[in-house]
TIFI-181153 format. One record per residue: x, y, z of N, C-alpha, C, O, CB in turn. Coordinates in steps of 0.05 Angstrom, whole numbers, padded with zeros to 5 digits, always signed. Glycine has a CB too. Example, Ala and Ser with C-alpha at 12.3 -4.5 7.8 and 13.67 -1.06 7.14 Angstrom:
! residues 2
+00264-00114+00156+00246-00090+00156+00264-00066+00156+00285-00066+00169+00226-00089+00181
+00257-00045+00142+00273-00021+00143+00258+00001+00157+00268+00023+00161+00282-00012+00114
This chain:
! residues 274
-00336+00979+02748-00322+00977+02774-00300+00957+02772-00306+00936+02762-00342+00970+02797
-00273+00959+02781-00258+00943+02778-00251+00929+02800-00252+00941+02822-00240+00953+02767
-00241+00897+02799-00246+00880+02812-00223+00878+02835-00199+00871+02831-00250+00861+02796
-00232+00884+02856-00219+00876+02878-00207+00849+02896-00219+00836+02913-00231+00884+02887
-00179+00845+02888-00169+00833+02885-00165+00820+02925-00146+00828+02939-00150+00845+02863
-00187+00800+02935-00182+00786+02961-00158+00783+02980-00145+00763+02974-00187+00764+02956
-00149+00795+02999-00133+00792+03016-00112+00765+03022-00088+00762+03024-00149+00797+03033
-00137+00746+03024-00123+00718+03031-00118+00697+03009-00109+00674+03009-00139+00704+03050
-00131+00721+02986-00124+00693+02957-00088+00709+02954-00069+00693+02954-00156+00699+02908
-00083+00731+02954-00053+00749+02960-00037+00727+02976-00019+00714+02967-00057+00783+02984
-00047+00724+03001-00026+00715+03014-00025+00677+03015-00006+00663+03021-00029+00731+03045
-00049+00671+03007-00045+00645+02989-00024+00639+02969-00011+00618+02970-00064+00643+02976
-00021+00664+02945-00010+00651+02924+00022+00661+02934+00042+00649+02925-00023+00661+02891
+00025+00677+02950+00056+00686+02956+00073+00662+02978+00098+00660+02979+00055+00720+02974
+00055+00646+02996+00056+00632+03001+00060+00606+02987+00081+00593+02989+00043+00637+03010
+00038+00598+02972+00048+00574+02944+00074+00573+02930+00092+00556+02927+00030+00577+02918
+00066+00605+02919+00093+00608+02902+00127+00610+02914+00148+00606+02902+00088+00636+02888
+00123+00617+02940+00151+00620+02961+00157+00586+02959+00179+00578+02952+00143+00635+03002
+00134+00566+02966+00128+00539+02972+00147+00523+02944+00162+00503+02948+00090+00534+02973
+00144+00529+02928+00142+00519+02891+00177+00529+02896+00195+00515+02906+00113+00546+02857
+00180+00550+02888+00208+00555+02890+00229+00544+02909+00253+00538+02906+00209+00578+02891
+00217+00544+02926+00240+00518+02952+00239+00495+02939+00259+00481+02936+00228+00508+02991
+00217+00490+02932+00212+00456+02922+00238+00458+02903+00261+00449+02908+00175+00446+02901
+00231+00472+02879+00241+00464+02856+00277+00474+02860+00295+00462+02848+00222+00480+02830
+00284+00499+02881+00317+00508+02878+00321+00489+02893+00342+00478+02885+00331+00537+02888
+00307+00471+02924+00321+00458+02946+00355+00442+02936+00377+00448+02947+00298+00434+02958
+00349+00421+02913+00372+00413+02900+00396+00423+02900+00415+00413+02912+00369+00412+02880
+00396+00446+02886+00410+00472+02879+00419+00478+02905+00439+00465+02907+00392+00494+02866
+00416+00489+02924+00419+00509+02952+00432+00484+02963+00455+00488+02970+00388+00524+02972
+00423+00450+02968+00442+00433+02977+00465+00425+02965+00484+00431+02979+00432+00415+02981
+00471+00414+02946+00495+00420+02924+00509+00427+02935+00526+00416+02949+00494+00436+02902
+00504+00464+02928+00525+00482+02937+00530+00482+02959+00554+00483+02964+00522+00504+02934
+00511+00480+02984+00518+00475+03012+00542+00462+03010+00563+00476+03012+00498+00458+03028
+00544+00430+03004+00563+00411+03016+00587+00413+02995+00605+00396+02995+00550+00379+03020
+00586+00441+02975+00610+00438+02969+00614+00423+02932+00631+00408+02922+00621+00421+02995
+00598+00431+02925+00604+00418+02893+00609+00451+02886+00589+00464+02880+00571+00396+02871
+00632+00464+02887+00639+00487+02867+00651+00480+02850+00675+00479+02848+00654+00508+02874
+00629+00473+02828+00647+00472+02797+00641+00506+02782+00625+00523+02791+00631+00439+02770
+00652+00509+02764+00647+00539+02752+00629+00536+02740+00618+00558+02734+00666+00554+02735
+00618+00518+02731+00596+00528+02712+00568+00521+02729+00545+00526+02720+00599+00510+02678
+00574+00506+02762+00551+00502+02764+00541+00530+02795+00521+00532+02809+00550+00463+02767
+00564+00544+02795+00559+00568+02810+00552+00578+02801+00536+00592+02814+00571+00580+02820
+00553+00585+02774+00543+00607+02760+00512+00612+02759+00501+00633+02763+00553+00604+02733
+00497+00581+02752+00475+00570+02748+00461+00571+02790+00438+00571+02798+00483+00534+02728
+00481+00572+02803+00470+00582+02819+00471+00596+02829+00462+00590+02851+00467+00576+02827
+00478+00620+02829+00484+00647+02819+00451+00660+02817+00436+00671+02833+00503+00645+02786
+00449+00653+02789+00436+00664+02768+00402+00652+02784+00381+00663+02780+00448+00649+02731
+00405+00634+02799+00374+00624+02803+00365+00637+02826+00344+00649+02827+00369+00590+02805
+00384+00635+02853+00384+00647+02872+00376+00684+02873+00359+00696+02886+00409+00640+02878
+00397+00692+02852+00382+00720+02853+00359+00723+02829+00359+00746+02820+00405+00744+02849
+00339+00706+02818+00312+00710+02807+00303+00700+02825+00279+00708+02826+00302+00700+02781
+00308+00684+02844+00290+00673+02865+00284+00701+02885+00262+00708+02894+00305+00645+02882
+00311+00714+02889+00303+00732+02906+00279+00756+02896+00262+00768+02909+00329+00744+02915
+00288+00758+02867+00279+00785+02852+00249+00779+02854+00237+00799+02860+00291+00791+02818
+00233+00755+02850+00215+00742+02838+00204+00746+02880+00185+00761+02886+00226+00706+02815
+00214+00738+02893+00204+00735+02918+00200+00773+02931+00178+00780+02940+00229+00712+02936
+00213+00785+02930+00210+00807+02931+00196+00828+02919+00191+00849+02931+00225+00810+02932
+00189+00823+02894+00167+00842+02880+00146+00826+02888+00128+00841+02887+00167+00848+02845
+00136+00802+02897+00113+00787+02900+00095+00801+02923+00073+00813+02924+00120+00757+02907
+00123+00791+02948+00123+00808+02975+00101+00838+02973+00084+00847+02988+00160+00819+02980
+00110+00843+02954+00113+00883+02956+00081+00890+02941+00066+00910+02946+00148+00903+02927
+00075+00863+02919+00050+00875+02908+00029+00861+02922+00004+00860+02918+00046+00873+02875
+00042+00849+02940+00017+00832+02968+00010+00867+02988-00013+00875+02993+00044+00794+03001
+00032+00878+02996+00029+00890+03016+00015+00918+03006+00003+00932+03022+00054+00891+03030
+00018+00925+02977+00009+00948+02970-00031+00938+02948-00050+00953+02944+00043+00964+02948
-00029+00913+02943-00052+00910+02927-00073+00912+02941-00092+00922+02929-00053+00887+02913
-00079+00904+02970-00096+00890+02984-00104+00919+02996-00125+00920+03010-00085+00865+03002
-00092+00938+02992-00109+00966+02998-00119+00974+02973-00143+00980+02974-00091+00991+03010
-00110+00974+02956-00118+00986+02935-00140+00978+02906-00140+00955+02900-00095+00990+02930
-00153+00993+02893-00169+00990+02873-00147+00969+02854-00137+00983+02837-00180+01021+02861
-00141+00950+02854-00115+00950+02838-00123+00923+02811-00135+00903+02816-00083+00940+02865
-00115+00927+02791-00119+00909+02777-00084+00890+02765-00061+00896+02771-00139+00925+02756
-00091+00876+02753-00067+00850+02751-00069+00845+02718-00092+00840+02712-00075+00816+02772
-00060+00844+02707-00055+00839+02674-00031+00821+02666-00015+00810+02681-00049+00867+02658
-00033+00821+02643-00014+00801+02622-00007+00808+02592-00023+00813+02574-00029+00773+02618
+00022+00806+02591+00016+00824+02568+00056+00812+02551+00078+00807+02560+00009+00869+02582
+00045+00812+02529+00071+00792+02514+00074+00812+02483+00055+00824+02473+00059+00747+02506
+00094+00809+02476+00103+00825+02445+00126+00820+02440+00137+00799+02442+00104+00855+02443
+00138+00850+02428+00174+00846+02414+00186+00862+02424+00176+00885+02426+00182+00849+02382
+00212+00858+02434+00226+00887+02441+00251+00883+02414+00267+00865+02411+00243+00890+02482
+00244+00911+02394+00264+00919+02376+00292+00928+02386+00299+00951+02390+00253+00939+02362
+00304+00909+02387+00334+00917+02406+00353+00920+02394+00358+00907+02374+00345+00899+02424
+00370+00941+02404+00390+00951+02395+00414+00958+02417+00407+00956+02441+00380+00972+02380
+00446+00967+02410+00452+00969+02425+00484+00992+02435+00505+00979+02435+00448+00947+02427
+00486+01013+02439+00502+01031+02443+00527+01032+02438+00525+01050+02422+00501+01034+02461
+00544+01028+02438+00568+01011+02446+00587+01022+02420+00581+01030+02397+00562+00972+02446
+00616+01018+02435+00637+01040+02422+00654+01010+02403+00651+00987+02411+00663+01063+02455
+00667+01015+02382+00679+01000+02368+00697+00990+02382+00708+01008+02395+00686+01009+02347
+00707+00966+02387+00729+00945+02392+00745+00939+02370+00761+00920+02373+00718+00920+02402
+00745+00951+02349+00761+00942+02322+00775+00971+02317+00764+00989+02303+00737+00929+02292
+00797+00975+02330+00808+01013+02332+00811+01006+02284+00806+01026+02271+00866+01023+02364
+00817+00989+02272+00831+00989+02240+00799+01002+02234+00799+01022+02220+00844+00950+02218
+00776+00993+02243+00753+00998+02213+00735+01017+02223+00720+01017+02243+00731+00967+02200
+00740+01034+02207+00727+01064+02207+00706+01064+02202+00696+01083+02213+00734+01083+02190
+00685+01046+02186+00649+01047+02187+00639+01029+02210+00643+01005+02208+00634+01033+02157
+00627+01039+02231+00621+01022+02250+00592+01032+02247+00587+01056+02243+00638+01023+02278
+00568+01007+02250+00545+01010+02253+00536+00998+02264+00544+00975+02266+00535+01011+02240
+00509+01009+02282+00498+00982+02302+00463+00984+02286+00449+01002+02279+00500+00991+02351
+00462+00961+02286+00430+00949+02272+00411+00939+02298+00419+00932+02320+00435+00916+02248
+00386+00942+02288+00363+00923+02316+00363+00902+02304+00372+00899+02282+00326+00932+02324
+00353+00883+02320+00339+00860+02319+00313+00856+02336+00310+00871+02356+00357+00840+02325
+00293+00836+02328+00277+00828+02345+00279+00804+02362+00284+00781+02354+00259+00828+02334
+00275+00814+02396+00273+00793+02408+00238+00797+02417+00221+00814+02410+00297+00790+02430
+00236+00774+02435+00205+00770+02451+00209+00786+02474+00230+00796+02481+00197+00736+02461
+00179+00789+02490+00179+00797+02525+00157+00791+02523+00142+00793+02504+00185+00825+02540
+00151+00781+02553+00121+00776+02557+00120+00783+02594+00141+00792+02602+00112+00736+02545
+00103+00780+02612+00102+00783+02633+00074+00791+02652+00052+00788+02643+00121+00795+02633
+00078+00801+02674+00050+00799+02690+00060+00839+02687+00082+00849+02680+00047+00774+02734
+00027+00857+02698+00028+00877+02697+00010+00888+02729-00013+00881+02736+00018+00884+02668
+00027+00902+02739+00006+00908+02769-00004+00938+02768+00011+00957+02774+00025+00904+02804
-00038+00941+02756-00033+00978+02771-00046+00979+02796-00063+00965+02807-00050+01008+02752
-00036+00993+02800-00038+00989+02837-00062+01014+02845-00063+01028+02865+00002+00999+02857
-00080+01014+02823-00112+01038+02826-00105+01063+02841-00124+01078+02847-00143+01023+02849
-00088+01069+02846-00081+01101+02861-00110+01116+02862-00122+01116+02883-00056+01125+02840
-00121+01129+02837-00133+01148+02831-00146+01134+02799-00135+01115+02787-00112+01176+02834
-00165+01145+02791-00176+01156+02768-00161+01166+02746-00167+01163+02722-00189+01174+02774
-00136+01182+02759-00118+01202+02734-00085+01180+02736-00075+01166+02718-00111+01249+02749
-00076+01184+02765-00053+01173+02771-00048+01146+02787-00058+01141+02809-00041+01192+02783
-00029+01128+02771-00018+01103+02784+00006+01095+02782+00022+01100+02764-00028+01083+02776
+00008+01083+02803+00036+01065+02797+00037+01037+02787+00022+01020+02796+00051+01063+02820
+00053+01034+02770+00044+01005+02752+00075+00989+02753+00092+00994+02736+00032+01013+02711
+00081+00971+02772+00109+00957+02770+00088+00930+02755+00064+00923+02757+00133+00950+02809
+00115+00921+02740+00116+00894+02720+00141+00875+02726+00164+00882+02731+00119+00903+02686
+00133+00854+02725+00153+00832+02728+00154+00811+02690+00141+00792+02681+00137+00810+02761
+00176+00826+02680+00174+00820+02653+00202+00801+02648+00221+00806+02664+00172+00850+02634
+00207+00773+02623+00215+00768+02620+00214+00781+02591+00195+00788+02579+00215+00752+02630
+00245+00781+02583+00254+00808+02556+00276+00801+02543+00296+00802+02558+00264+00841+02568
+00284+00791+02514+00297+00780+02506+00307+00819+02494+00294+00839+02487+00288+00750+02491
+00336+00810+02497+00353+00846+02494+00376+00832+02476+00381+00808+02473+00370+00867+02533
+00388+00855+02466+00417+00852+02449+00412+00867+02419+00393+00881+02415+00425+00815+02442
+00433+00862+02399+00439+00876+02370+00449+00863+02359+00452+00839+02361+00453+00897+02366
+00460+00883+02341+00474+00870+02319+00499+00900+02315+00497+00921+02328+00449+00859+02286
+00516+00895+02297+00535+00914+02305+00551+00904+02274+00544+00882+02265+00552+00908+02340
+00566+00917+02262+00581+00917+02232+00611+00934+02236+00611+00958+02232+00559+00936+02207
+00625+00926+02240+00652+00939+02231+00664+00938+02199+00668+00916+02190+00673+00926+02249
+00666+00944+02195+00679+00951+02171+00692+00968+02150+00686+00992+02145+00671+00946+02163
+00716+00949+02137+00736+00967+02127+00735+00966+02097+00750+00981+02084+00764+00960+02137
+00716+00946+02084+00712+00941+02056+00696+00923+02062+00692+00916+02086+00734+00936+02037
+00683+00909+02036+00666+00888+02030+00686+00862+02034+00677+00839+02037+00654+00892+01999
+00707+00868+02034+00735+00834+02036+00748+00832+02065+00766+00817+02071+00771+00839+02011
+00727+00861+02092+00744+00858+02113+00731+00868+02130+00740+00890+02137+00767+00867+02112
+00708+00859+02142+00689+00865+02166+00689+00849+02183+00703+00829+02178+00663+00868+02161
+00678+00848+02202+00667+00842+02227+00640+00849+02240+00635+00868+02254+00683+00850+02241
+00619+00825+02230+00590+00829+02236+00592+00814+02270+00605+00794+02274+00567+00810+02209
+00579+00826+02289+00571+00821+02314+00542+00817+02317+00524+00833+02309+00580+00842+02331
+00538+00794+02331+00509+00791+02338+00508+00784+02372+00516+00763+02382+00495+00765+02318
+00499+00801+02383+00493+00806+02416+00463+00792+02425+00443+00802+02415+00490+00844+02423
+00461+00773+02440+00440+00766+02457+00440+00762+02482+00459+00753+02494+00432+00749+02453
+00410+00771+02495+00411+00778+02529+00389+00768+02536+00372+00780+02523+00413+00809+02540
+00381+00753+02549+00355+00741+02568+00357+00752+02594+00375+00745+02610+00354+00709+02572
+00331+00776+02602+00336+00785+02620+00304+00781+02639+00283+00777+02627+00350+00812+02613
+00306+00783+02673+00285+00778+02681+00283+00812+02690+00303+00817+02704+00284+00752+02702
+00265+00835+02685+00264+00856+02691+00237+00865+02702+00216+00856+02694+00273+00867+02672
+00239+00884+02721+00227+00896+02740+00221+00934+02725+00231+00955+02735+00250+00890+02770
+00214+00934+02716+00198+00966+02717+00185+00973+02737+00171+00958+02750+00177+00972+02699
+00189+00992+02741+00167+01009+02766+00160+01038+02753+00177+01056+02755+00187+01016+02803
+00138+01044+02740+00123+01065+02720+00106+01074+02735+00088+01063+02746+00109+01055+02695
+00115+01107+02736+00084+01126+02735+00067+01129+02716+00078+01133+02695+00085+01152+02737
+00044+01129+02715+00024+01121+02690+00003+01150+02699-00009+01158+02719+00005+01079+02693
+00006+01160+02669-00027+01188+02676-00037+01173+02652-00027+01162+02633-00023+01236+02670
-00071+01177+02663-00085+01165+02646-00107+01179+02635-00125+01186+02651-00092+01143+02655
-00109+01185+02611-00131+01198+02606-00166+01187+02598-00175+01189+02575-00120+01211+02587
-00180+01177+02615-00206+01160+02612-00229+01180+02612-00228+01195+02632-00211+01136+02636
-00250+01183+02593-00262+01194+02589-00291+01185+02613-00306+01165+02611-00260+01194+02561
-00293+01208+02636-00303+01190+02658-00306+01170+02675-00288+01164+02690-00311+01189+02658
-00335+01152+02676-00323+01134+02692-00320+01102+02666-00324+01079+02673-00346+01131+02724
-00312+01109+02641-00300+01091+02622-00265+01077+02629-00244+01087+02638-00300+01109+02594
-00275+01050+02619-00245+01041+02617-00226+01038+02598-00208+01021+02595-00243+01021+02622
-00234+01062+02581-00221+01057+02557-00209+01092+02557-00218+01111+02569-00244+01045+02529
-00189+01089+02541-00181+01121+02530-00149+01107+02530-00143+01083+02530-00188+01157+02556
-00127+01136+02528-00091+01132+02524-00081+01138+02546-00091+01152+02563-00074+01150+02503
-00063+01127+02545-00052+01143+02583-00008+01144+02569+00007+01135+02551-00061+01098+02633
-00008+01156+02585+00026+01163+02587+00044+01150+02602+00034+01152+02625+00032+01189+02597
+00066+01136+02604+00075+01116+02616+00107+01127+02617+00119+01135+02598+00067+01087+02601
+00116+01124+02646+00146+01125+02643+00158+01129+02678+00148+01142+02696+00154+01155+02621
+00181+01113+02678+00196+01106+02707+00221+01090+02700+00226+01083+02676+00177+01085+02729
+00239+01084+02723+00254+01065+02719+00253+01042+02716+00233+01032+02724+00264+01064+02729
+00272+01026+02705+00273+00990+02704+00306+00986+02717+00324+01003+02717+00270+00974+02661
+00305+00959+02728+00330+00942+02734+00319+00916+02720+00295+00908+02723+00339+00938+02770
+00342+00900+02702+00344+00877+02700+00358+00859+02706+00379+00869+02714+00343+00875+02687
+00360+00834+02707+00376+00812+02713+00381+00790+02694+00364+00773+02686+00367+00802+02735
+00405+00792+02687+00417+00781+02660+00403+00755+02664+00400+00751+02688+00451+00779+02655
+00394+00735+02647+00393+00703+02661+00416+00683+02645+00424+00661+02649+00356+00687+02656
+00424+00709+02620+00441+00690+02610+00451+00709+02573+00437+00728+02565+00418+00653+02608
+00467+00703+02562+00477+00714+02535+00501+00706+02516+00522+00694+02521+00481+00739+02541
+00496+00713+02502+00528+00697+02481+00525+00719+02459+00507+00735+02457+00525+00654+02463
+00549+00716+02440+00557+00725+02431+00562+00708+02404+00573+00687+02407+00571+00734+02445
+00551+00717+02371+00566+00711+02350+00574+00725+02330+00563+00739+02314+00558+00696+02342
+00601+00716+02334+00618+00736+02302+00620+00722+02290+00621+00698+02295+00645+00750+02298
+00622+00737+02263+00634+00734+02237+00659+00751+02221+00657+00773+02210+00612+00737+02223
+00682+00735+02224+00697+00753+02217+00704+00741+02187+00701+00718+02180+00720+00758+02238
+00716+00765+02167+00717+00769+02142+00743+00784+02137+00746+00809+02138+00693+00782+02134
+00761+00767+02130+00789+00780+02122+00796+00769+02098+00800+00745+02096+00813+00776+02142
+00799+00789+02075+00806+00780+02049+00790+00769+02030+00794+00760+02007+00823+00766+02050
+00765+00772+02047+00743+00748+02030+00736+00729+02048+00713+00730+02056+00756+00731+02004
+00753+00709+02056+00745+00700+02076+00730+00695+02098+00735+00714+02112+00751+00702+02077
+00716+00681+02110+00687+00691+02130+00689+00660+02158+00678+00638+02155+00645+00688+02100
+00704+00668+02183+00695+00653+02198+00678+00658+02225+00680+00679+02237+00712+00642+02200
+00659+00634+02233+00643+00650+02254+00646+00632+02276+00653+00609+02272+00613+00657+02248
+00638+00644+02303+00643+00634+02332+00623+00638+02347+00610+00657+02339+00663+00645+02346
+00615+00629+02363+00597+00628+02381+00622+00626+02414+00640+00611+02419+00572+00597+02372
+00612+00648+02429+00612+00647+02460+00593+00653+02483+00578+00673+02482+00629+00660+02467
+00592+00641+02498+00567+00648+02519+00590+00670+02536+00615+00673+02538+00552+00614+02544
+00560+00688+02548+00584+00710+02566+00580+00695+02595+00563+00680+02603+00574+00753+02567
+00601+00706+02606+00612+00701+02636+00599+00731+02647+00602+00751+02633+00654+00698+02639
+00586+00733+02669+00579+00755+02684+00603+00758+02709+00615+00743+02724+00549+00751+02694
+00600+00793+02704+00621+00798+02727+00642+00782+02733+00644+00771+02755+00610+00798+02750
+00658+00780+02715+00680+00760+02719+00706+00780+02725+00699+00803+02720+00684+00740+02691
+00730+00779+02731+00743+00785+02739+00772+00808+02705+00785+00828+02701+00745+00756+02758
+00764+00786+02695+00772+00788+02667+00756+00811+02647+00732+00811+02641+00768+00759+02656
+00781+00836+02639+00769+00861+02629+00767+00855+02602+00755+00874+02591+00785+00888+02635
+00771+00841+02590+00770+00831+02564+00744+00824+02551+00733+00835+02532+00784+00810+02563
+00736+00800+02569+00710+00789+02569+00687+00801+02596+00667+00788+02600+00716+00755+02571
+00691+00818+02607+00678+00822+02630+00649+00832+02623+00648+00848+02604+00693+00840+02648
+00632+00827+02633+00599+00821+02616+00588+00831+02649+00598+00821+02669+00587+00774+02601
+00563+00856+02650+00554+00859+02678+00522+00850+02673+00506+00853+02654+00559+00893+02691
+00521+00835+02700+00492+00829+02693+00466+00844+02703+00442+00839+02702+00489+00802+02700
+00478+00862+02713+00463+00876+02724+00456+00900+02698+00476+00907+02686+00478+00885+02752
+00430+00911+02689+00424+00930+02674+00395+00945+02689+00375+00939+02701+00422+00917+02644
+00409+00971+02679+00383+00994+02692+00385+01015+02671+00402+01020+02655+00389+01012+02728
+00360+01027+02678+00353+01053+02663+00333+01065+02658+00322+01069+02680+00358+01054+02646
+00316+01077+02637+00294+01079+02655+00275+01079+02622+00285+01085+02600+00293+01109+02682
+00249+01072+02627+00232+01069+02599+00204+01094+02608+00200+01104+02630+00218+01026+02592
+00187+01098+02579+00178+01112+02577+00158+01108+02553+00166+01092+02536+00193+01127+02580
+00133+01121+02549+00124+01124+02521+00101+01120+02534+00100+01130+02557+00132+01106+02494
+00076+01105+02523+00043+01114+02521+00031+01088+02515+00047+01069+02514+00034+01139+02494
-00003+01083+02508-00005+01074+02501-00041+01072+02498-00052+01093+02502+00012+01063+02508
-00055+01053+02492-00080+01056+02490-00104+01030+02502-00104+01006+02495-00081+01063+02460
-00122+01040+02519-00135+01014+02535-00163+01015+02522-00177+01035+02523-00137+01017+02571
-00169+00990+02510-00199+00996+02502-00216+00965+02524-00215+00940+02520-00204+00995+02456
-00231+00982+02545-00240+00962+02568-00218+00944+02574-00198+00957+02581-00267+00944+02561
-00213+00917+02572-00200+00906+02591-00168+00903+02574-00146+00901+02584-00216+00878+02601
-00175+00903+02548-00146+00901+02533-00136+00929+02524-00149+00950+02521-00149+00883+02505
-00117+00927+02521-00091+00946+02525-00064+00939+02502-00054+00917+02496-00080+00942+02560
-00057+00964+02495-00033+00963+02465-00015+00979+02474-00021+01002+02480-00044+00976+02431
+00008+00971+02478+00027+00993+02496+00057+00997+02476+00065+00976+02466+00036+00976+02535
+00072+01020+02471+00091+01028+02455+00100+01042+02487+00089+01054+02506+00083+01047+02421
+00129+01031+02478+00149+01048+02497+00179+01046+02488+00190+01029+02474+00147+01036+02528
+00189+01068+02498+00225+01063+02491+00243+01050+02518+00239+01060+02540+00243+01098+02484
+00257+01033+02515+00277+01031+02540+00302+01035+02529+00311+01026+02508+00276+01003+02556
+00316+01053+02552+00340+01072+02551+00354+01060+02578+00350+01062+02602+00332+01108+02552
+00375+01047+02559+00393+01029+02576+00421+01045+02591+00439+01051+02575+00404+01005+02555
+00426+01052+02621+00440+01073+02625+00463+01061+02633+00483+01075+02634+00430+01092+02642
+00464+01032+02640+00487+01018+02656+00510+01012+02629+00504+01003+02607+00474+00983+02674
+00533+01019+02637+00552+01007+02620+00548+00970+02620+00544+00959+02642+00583+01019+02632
+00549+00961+02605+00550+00932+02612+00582+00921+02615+00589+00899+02625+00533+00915+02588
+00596+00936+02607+00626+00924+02602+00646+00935+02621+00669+00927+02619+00638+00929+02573
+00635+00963+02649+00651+00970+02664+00642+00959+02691+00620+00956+02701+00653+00996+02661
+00668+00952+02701+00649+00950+02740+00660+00962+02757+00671+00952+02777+00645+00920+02759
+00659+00990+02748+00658+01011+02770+00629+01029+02778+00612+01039+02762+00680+01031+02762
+00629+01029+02793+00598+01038+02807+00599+01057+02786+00593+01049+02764+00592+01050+02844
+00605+01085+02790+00607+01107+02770+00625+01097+02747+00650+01099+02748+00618+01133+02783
+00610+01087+02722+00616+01074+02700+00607+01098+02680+00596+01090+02660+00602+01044+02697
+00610+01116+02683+00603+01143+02660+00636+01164+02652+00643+01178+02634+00574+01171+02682
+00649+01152+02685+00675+01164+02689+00696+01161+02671+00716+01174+02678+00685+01157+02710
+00699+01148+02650+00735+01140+02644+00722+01136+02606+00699+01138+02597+00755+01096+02669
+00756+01128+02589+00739+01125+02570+00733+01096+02560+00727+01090+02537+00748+01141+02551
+00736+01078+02581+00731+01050+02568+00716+01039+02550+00694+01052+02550+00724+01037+02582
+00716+01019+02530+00693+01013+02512+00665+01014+02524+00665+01001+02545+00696+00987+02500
+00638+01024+02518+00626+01019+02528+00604+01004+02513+00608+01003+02489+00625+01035+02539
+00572+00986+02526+00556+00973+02504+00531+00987+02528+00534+00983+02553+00561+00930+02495
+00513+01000+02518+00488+00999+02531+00456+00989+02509+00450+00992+02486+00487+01031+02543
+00443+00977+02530+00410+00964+02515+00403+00989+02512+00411+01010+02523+00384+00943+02536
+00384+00983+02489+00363+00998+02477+00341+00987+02467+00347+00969+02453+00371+01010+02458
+00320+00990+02469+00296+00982+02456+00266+00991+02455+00258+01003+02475+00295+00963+02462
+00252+00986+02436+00229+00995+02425+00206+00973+02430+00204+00952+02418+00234+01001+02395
+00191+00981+02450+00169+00948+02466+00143+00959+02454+00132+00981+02456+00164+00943+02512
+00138+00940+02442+00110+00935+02435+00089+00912+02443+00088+00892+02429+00112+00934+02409
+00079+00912+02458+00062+00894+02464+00022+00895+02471+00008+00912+02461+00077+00887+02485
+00016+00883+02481-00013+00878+02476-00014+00857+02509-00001+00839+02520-00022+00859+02437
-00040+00871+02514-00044+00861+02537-00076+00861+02554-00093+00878+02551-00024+00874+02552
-00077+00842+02569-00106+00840+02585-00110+00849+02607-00107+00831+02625-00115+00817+02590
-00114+00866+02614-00122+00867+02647-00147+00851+02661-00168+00851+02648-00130+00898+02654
-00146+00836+02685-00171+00831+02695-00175+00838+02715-00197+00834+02726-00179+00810+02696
């Protein structure tokens, strides 16, 4: 029988946790009140304000839907094999390739007990995203790219599950949309002309005004794949299929032929339910 998760311990911890986050942004929200706009420190509040909201709003939502339901709460951390879409910026070098890398993700898991067969399972995951990328025109004249993304992301998954009666173990099928929220990213090249090899480091600017460097922090799309629960632990494989251009900011960003970069990745992780 799975454990039913108390009404007022819900609205305890949404309460605490609403409590914790004023504590710790209050600084932040006064600052900006009276007027310290420096650029780098809007940005930073920017960036906290909307995880505060994201973080306050999925909390909200699994208070109002858990406390009916059979619902259980998990934890669950791995690698997302990331990779990333994206059209060449170098029009001279004709071999363009994009490579994965590994980053981390870890995060909380909600299934919300629907049924026996069918659930809905939103996650509040922190997910390290980005690639690697190769232009090149010879061995004396490339351009290696390395992409990193720290994102705070929200899945919301239909889950069929296949459990062999009233067992907690068997595979189930997993797949829905995700939105993420950049928290932060940079950029390093290596460029190689003649032999030669120098490299740079830049942090990106979100939504900035500038089409050159313009970086969106907003990413969606939607993931999918399976996985296997034996009683309370759980091994989960999925793909995420990144649909947002990151480099256009036009709502309909599928329209024109601008460069484009979209996430990709391969999640593997391991996890507990209690």
């Amino acid at each position: 029988m799975r454990y039913q998760f108390p009404k007022n311990l819900y609205k305890y911890l949404v309460k605490r946790g609403a409590l914790f986050l004023d504590r710790v942004l209050y600084p932040f929200e006064r600052y900006h009140a009276v007027g310290y706009n420096i650029h780098v420190f809007n940005n930073a509040f920017t960036i906290i304000m909307n995880t505060k909201a994201i973080i306050l709003t999925v909390t909200f939502g699994m208070v109002a839907l858990l406390h009916h339901a059979d619902a259980q709460i998990g934890i669950k951390a791995g690698v997302n094999i990331a990779s990333m879409s994206e059209s060449s910026t170098e029009a001279t070098y004709q071999d363009f390739k994009n490579k994965s890398v590994v980053g981390f993700q870890a995060g909380l898991v909600f299934d919300l007990g629907l049924s026996d067969i069918f659930t809905i399972q939103p996650e509040v995951l922190y997910i390290q995203k980005g690639g690697k990328s190769i232009a090149r025109l010879n061995d004396e004249n490339k351009v290696e790219s390395r992409l990193y993304y720290n994102y705070v992301e929200v899945p919301v998954l239909a889950k069929l599950k296949f459990f062999a009666g009233d067992s907690k173990s068997g595979f189930y099928l997993i797949g829905g949309p995700f939105a993420g929220l950049a928290l932060g990213g940079k950029s390093k090249v290596t460029t190689t002309l003649l032999g030669a090899s120098t490299t740079s480091e830049t942090d990106f600017e979100f939504d900035n005004s500038d089409a050159a460097d313009r970086q969106r922090r907003l990413d969606w799309g939607v993931a999918f794949g399976g996985g296997v629960k034996l009683g309370n632990v759980f091994l989960d494989a999925r793909y995420n299929l990144g649909i947002n251009n990151l480099l256009d900011r036009d709502a309909n960003n599928q329209n024109d032929n601008k460069p484009y970069r979209r996430t990709r990745g391969i999640g593997l992780t391991i996890g507990f339910q209690f």
